[in-house]
N, C-alpha and C positions, 0 to 999 in steps of 0.2 A: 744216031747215037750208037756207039759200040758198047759192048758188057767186056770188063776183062773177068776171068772169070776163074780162082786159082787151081781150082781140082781137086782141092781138100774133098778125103773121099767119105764125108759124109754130105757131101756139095755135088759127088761124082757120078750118081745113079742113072743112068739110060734117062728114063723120065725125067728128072731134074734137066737136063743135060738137052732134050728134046721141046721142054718147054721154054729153055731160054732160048732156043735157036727159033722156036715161032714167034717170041716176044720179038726179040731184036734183029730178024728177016736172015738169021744166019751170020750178025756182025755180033759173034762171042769170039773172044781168043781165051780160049783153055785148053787145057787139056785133054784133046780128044776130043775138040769144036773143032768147027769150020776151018780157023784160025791159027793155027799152032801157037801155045803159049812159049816165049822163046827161051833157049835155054837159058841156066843161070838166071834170071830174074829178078831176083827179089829185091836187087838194089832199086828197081824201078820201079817199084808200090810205095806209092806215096802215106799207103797207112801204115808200111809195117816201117819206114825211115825217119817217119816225121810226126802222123800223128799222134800213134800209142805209144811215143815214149816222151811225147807229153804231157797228153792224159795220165800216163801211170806216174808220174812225175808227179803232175798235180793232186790223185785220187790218193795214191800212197805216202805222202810227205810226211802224216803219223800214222800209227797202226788204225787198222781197222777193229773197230766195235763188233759191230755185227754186221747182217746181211744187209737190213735198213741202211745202215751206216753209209755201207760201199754204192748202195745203188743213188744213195741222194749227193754222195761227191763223184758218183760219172756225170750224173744229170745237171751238179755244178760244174764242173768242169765244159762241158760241152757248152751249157749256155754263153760264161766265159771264154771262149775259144769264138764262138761264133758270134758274139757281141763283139770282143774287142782285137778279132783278128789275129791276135798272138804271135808274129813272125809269119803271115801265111804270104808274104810279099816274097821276105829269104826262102819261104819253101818252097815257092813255085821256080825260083832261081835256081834254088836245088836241084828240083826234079827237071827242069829243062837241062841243066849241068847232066845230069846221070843220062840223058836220052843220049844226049850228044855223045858222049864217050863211047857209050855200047853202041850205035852207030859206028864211030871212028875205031872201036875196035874190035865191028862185025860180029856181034854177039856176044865175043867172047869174057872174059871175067875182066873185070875195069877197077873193083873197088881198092886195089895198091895204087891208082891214080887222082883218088878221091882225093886224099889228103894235100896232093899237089894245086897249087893255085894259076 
């Protein structure tokens, strides 16, 4: 199993950084893992394209009350998502789409080609 792993530098610390690389035998890609995380990336994080902005889709559709509130429509939310699948067929088709591009266009920035079919 690999860890991809983003670098967020509260994520970043020697030690953090040290103990995923003995969890996962050295297969981290981040920033300043084994790895190199590649440039431009974040088209290719399947949570930052696909999940969370369906989750916040779902947790925010009315204002939030309070903190109770919000944490009992993540925990609906998630169960929904992982009970009834929600698109996660078109997202895997997604994120195979986004590999392939950055691929074909060797790292470099892809997402003016997203929109094309």
């Amino acid at each position: 199993m690999w860890f991809l792993h983003d670098g967020a530098p509260a994520h970043f610390s020697h030690s953090v950084r040290q103990h995923l690389n003995n969890i996962f035998e050295n297969k981290v890609i981040s920033r300043g893992g084994p790895v190199p995380w590649p440039p431009r990336s974040p088209d290719l994080i399947p949570l930052d394209f696909y999940l969370w902005g369906l989750m916040k889709a779902m947790v925010y559709n009315t204002e939030i009350v309070n903190l109770e509130d919000l944490s009992n429509r993540v925990q609906a939310a998630a169960a929904e998502i992982r009970q009834q699948g929600l698109g996660l067929a078109e997202y895997v088709g997604s994120w195979v789409r986004r590999a392939r591009l950055c691929i074909q266009q060797e790292g470099d920035n892809f997402e003016q080609l997203l929109s094309k079919k």
